[in-house]
C-alpha positions as CSV (number, residue, x, y, z in Angstrom):
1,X,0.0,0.0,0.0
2,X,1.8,3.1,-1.0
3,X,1.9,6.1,1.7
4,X,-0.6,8.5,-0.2
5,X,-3.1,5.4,0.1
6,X,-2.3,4.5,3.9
7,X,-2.9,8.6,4.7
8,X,-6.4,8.7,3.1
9,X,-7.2,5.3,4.6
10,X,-6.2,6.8,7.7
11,X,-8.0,9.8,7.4
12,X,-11.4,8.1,6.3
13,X,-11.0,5.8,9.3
14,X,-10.5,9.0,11.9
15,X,-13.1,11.3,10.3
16,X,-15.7,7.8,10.8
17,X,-14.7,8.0,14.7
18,X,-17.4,9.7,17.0
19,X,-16.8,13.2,17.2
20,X,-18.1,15.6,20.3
21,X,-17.7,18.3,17.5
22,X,-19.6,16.8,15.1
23,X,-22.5,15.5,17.8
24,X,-22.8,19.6,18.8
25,X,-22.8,20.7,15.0
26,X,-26.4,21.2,14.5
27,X,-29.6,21.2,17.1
28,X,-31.0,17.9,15.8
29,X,-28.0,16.0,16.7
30,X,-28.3,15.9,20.6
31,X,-32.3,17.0,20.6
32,X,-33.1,13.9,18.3
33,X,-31.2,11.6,20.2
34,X,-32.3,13.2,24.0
35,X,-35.9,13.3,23.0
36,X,-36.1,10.1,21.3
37,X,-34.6,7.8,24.2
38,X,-36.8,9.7,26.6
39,X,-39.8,9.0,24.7
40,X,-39.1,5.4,25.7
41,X,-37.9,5.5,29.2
42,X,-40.9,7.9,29.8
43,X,-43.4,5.1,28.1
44,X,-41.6,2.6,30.5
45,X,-41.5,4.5,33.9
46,X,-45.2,5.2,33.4
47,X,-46.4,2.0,32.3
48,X,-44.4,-0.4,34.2
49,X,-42.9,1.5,36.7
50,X,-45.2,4.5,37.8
51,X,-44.5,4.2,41.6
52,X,-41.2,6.1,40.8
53,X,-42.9,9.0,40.2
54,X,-42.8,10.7,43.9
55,X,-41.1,14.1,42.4
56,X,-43.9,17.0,42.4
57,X,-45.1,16.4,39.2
58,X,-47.0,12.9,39.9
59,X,-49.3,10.5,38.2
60,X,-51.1,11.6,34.8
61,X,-49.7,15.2,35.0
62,X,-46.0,14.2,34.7
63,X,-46.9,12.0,31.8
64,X,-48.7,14.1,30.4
65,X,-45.5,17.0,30.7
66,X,-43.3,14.9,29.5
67,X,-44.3,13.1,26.4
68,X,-45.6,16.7,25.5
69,X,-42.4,19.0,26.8
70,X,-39.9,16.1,27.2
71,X,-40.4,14.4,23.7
72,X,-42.8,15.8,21.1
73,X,-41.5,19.9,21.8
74,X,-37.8,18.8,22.6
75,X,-37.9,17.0,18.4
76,X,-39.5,20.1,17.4
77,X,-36.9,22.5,18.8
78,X,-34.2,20.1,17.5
79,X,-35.9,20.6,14.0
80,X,-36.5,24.2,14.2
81,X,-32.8,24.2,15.3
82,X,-31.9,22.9,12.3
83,X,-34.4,23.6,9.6
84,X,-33.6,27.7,10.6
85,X,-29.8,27.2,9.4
86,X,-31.2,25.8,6.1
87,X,-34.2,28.8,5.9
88,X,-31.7,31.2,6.6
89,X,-27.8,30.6,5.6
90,X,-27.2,30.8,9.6
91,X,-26.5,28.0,12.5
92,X,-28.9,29.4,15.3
93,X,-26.7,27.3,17.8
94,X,-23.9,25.1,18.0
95,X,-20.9,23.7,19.8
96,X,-20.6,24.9,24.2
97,X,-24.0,26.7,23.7
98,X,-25.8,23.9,22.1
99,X,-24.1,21.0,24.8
100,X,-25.6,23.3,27.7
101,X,-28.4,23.6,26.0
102,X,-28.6,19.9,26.2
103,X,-27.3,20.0,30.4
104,X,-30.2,22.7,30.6
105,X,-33.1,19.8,29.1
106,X,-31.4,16.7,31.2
107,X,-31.7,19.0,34.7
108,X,-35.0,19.5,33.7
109,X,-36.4,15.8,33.1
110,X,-34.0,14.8,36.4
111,X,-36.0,17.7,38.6
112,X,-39.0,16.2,37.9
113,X,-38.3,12.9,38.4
114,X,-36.4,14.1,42.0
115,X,-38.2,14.2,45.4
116,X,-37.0,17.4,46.9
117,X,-39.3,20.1,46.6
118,X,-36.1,22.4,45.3
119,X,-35.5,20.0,42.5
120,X,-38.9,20.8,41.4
121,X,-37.8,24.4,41.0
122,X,-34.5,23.9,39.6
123,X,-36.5,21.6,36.8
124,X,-38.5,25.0,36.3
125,X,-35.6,27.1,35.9
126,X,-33.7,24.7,33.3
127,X,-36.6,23.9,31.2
128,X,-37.8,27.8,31.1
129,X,-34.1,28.8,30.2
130,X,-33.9,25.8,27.6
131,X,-37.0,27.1,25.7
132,X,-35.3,31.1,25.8
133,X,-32.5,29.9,24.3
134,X,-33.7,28.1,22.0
135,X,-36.5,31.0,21.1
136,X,-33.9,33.6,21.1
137,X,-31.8,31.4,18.9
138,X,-33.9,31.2,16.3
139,X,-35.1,34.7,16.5
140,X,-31.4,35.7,15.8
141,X,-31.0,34.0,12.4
142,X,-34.3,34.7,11.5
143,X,-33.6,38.1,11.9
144,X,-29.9,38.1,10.3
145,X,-31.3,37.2,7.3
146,X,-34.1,39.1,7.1
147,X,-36.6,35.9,7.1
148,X,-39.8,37.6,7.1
149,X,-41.2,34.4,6.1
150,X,-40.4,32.7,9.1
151,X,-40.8,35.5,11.6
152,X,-43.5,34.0,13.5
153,X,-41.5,30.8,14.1
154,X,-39.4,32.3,17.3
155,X,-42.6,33.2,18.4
156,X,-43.7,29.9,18.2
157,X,-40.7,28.3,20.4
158,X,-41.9,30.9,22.8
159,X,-45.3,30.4,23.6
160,X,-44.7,26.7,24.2
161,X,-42.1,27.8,26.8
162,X,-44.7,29.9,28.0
163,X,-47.5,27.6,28.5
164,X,-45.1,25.0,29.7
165,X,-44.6,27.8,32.7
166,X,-48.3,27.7,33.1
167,X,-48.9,23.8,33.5
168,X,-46.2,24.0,35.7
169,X,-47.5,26.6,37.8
170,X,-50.8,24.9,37.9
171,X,-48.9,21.7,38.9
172,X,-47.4,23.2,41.9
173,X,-50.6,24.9,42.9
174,X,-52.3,21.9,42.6
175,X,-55.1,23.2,40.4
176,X,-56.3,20.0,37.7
177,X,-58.6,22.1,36.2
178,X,-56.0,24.8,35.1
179,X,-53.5,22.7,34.5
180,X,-55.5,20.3,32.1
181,X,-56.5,23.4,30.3
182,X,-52.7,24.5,29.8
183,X,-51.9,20.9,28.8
184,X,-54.8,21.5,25.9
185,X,-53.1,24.9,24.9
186,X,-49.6,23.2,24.3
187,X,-50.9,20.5,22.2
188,X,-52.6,22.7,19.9
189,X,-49.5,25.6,20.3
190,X,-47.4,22.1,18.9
191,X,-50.2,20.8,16.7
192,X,-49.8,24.8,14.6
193,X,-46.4,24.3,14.4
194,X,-46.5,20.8,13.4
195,X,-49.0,22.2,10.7
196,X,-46.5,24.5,9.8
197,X,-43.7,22.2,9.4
198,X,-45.7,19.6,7.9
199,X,-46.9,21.8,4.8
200,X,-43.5,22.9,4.1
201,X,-41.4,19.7,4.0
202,X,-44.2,17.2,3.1
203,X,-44.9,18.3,-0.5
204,X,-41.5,19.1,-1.2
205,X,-40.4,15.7,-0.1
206,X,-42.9,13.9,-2.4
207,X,-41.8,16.0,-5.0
208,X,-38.3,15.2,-4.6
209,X,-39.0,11.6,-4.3
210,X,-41.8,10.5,-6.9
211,X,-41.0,10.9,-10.6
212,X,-43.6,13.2,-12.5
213,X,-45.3,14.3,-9.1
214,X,-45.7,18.3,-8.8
215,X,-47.0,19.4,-5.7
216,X,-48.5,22.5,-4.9
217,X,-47.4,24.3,-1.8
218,X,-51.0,25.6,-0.8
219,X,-48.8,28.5,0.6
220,X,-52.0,30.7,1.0
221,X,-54.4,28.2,2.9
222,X,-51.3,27.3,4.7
223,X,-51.0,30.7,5.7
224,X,-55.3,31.1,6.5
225,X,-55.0,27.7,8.9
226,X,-51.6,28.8,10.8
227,X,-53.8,32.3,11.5
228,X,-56.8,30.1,12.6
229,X,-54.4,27.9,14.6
230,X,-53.0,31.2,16.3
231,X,-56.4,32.6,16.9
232,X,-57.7,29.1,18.5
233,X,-55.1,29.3,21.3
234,X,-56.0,32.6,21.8
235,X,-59.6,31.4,22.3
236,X,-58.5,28.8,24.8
237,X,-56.3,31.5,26.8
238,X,-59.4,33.5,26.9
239,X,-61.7,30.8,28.3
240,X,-63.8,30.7,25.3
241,X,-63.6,27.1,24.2
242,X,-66.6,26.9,22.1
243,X,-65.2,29.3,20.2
244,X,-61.9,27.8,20.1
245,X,-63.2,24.3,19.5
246,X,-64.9,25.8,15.9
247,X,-62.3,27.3,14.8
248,X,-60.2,24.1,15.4
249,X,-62.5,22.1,13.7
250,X,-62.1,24.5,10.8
251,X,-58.0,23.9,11.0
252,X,-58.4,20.5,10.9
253,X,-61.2,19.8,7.9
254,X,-58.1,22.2,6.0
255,X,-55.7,19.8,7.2
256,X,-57.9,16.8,5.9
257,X,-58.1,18.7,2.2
258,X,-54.0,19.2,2.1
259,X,-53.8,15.9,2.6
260,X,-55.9,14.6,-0.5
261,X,-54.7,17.4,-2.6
262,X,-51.5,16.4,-1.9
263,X,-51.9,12.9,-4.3
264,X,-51.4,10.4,-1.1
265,X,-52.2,7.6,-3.2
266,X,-49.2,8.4,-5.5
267,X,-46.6,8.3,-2.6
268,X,-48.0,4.1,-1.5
269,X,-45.0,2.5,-2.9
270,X,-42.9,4.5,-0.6
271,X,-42.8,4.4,3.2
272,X,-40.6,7.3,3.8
273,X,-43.3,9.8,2.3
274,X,-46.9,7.6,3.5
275,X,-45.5,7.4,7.5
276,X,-45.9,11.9,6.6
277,X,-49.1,11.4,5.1
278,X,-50.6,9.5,7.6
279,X,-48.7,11.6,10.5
280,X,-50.7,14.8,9.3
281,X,-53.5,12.9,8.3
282,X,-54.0,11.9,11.9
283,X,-53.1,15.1,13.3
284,X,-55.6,17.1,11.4
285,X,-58.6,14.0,12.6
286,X,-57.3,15.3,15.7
287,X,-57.7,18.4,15.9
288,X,-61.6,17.6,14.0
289,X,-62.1,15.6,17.3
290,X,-60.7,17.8,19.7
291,X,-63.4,20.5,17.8
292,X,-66.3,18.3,18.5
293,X,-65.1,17.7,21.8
294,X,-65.0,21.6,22.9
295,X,-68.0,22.5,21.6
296,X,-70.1,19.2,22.7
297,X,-71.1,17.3,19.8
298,X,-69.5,13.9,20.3
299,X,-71.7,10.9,21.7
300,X,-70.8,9.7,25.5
301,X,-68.5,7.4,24.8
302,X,-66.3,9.4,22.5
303,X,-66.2,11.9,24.6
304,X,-63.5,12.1,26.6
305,X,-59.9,14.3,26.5
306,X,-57.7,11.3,26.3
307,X,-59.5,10.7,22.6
308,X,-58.0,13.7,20.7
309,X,-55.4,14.1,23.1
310,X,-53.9,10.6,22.1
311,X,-55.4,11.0,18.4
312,X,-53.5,14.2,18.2
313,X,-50.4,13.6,20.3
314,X,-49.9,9.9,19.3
315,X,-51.4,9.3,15.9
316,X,-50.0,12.8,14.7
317,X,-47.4,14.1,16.6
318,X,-45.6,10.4,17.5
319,X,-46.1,9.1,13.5
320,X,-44.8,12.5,12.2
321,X,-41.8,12.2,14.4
322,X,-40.9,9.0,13.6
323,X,-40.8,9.9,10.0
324,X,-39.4,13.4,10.0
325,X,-36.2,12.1,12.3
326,X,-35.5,9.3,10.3
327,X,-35.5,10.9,6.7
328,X,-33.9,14.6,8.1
329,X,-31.3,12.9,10.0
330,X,-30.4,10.9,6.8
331,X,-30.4,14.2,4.4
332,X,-28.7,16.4,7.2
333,X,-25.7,13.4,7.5
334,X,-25.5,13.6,4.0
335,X,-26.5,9.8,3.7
336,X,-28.3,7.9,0.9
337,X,-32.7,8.9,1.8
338,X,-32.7,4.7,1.3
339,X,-35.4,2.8,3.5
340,X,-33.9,-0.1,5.5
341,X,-35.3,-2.7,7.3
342,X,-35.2,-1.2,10.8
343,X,-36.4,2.1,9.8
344,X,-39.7,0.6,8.4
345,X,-40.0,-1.4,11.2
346,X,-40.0,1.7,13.4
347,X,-42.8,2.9,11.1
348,X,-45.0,0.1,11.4
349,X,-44.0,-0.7,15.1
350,X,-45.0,3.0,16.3
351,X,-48.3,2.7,14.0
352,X,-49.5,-0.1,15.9
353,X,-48.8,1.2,18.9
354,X,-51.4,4.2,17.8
355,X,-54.4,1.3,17.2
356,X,-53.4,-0.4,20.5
357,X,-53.5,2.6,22.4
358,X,-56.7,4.5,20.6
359,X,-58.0,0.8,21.1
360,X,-57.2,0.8,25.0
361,X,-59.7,3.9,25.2
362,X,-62.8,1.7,25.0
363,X,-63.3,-0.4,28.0
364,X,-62.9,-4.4,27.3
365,X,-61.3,-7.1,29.1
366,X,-58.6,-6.6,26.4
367,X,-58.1,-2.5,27.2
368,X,-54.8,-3.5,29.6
369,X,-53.5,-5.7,27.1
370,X,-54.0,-3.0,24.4
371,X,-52.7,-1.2,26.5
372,X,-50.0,-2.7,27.7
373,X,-49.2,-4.0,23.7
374,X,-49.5,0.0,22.7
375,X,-46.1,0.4,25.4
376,X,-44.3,-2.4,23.9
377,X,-44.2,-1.8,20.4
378,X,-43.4,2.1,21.1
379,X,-40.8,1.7,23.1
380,X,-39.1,-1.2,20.7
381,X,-39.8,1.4,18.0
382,X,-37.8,4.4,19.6
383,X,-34.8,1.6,20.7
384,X,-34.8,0.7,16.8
385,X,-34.5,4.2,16.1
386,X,-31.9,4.7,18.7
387,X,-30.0,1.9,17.8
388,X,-30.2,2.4,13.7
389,X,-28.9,6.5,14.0
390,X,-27.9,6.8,17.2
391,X,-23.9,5.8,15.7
392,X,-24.2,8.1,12.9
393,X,-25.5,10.9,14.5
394,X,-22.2,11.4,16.8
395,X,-20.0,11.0,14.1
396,X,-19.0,13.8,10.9
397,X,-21.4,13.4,7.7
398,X,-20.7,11.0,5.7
399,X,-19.7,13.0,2.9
């Protein structure tokens, strides 16, 4: 082997070794990872394990917190992260900042786990800071470049650091009522920006992907349902929930229409783009649900929170996350956007776990089983995930 060969042999092999510099390069790196592995020791603590939970967040309230805060918003900050360096030519975050942005999200999900009353507030502190960071982060770029398209983003990333403050106040005053309401607010403050994200990178996927497709952007109604999303939260801040829950239902039927204009029966052959489909296809049901919920027109025994909140947080949120982490972390580590065995098995793992757990809701002999079968297959879903990108992500791209 001549010398020139052995050095680029050598250097192949060193740039392939894990790399703290690489791991800290862009948001999605550590977030993807942090929010991914906690979405299954979450699933398990609560499931299997729910007598650990003696911090001050307890029972359905620090579930609740944590697949909302701890997974579903910590993906979407790590995508925002990133997706804000692509929108605007500038990293928001990167290297020391974005490791103790990381420290600031692990204190967090640690203080609510601990006993002490103090590590309650600490967990406050970190998880507050984490989201101003991460707002005025964004902002920063945004307004380098002069993004007036994504101006509202920032604002976004904001508001769900807000109303995390909120449920957490409730939480420590002990109020159910308030803090259930809070709890709706942040999963329709995360269901507009999963709108958002979804109508932006879902068509131009498919387009990229199927031969002969040409998607349009729906830029305009995208634009109407964001405003409608905006002005339902507003409705649920100001107590008027009927109001909020027609305006939803108005968000969601739009939702619904994207989906068929956006030709899902072209995109079948191809599980990368159909887990999307189905992801926002779910989340806009959702949000149809959670409509008919607010404003009373669902029979007895659909109605009940859990129904949209696990139609919407689940079917939507978990399916879109599943596939947007997969196929971004493949085009952001500059590998081949090829399918393998594991990834689809994540897609259909984490689907079934939807049906087991929207099946659990209707009371059987079979609802702990479902139940129980709804934990298992999401959990071995986020370890394949984990275990499939987890040795690629803390390593340099590939190319």
């Amino acid at each position: 082997m001549s010398d020139s060969v052995k050095i680029q042999t050598a250097r192949r092999s060193h740039a392939a070794r894990p790399s703290l510099e690489a791991f800290l390069s862009l948001g999605f790196r550590p977030l993807y990872i942090a929010g991914c592995a906690w979405a299954l020791v979450s699933i398990a603590i609560w499931i299997f394990t729910p007598e650990w939970l003696t911090g001050q967040l307890t029972g359905v309230a620090w579930h609740a917190h944590e697949m909302l805060w701890g997974f579903v918003v910590t993906i979407a900050v790590g995508f925002l992260l990133t997706a804000s360096a692509t929108w605007t030519g500038h990293n928001p975050i990167q290297g020391k900042p974005l490791g103790w942005l990381l420290v600031l999200w692990i204190v967090a999900r640690a203080g609510y786990l601990a006993s002490p009353q103090w590590m309650f507030y600490v967990a406050i502190a970190a998880e507050t800071l984490f989201f101003l960071v991460a707002a005025h982060s964004v902002m920063r770029v945004v307004l380098k470049a002069a993004s007036r398209r994504n101006d509202g983003v920032p604002y976004l990333v904001a508001g769900l650091g807000v109303i995390n403050l909120l449920f957490l106040l409730a939480a420590w005053q002990g109020d159910y009522a308030a803090l259930i309401q809070r709890f709706n607010l942040g999963l329709i403050c995360m269901a507009v920006i999963a709108l958002l994200i979804g109508r932006r990178v879902i068509p131009f996927f498919a387009n990229r992907r199927v031969d002969g497709l040409n998607l349009p952007m729906l830029t305009r109604s995208g634009q109407v349902q964001i405003g409608l999303g905006v002005l339902a939260i507003l409705g649920g801040l100001t107590g008027q929930y009927v109001l909020m829950g027609g305006i939803l239902g108005i968000v969601g039927l739009m939702g619904l229409v994207q989906v068929y204009r956006w030709k899902p029966w072209a995109v079948l052959h191809n599980p990368m783009l159909w887990i999307l489909y189905l992801g926002y296809a779910c989340l806009s049901a959702g949000l149809v649900v959670a409509a008919l919920h607010f404003v009373g027109l669902l029979t007895v025994t659909l109605d009940r929170p859990a129904t949209f909140v696990h139609l919407i947080g689940m079917g939507g949120f978990g399916i879109l996350i599943i596939g947007m982490v997969t196929r971004t972390a493949l085009g952001h580590l500059g590998r081949p956007l090829a399918l393998d065995a594991s990834m689809l098995a994540s897609y259909v793992l984490v689907t079934v776990s939807v049906v087991c757990r929207l099946w659990a809701l209707f009371p059987s002999a079979m609802s702990a089983f479902a139940l129980q079968a709804s934990a298992v297959t999401w959990m071995l879903a986020m370890a394949l995930y984990l275990w499939r990108f987890v040795p690629i992500l803390i390593r340099p791209r590939a190319d």
